[in-house]
N, C-alpha and C positions, 0 to 999 in steps of 0.2 A: 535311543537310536530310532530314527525313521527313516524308510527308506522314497524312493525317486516317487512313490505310488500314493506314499502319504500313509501307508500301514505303520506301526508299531512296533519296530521288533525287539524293543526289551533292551535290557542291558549289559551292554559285551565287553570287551577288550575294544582298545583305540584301534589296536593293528589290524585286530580280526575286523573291525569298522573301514578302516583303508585299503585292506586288502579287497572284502566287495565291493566297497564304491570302486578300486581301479579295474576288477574282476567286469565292472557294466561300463567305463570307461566315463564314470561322471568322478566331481569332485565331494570330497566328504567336509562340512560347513561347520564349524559350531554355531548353532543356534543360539540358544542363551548359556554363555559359559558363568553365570551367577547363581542358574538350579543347581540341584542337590540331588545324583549326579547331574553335570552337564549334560547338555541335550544337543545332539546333531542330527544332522542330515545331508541324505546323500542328494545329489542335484548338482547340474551341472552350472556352477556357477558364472561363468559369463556369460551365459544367456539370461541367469536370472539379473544381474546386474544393468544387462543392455536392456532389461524390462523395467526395472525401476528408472532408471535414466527417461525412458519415454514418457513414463508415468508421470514424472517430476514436469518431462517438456510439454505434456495436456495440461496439467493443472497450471503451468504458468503460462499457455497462453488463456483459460479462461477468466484470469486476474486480472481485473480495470485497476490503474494505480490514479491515482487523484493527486494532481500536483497540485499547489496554491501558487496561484498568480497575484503578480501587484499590481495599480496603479496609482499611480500617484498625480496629489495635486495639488493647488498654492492656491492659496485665500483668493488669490487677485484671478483663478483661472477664470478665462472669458465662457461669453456661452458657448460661440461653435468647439474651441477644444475641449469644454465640459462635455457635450455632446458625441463626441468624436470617443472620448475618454468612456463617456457611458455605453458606445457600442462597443470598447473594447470588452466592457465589465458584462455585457449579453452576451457576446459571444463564450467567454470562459465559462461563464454559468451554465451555458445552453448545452457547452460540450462534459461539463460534469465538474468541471474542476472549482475549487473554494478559490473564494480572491479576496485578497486584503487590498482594502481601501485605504492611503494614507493621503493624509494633509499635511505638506512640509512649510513650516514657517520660517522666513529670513528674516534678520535682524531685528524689528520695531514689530513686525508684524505679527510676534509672539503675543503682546497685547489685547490683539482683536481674536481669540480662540473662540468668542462666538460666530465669527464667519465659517471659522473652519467646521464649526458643528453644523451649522447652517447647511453647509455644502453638505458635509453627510447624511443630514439627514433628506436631502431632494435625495440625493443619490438612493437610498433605503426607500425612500415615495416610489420612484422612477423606475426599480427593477422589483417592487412589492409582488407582481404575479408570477416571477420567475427562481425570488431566490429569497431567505431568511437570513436574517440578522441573528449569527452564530454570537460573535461574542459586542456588544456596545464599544461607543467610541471611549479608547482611551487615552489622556494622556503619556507619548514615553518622551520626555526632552523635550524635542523642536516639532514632537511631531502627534498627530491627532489618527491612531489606527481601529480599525474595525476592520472587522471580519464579516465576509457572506458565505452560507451555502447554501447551492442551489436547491429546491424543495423538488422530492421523488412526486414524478408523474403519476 
């Protein structure tokens, strides 16, 4: 048993435990009902609960979450949309988040998969100061993906 102060007061009866905590007008808590006896405490429980709640809503907001962004592109993409495409892939980086790079191939143009590396690897040249090459280009199906993430400042 401990009481609201945080002292020690040894081992009672439940009732004689309920009775003081209503005697100070707090609540009586089990602590760990797994020890050998159970351990409580007296303390007014929804305050402590409205404290952990808070506690929970600081630590979540100083959590960054990292999404992964895509984009995508086809053998045949031109320059200005390649360009266009590669300020999408600075901006995601620059803001912290990982982006997967795909190349989608249609019908015949599965054949030419060295373009599609081709284009990945400019793209890996093109943003080399801002971000790392997490995982190499894979084959999955129709399609040639890799992974970036940005490198800590």
């Amino acid at each position: 048993m401990v009481d609201d102060e945080g002292t020690q007061l040894g081992i009672m009866a439940t009732s004689e435990a309920l009775a003081m905590a209503q005697g100070k007008g707090l609540d009586l808590v089990e602590v760990s009902p797994n020890a050998d006896p159970p351990v409580c405490r007296i303390m007014d429980y929804g305050k402590f609960k409205y404290e952990q709640q808070k506690r929970q809503q600081e630590a979540k907001k100083k959590q960054t979450v990292i999404q992964i962004k895509e984009v995508k592109f086809r053998p045949k993409t031109d320059e200005h949309d390649y360009q266009t495409k590669l300020k999408h892939i600075r901006r995601f980086l620059e803001d912290g988040d990982r982006c997967k790079v795909a190349v989608f191939f249609r019908g015949r143009e599965i054949v030419h998969k060295d373009r599609g590396q081709t284009m990945l690897d400019r793209v890996v040249v093109d943003v080399a100061d801002i971000a790392k090459v997490e995982s190499p280009a894979l084959a999955e199906g129709r399609t040639l993906v890799m992974m970036l993430t940005p490198v800590k400042k």
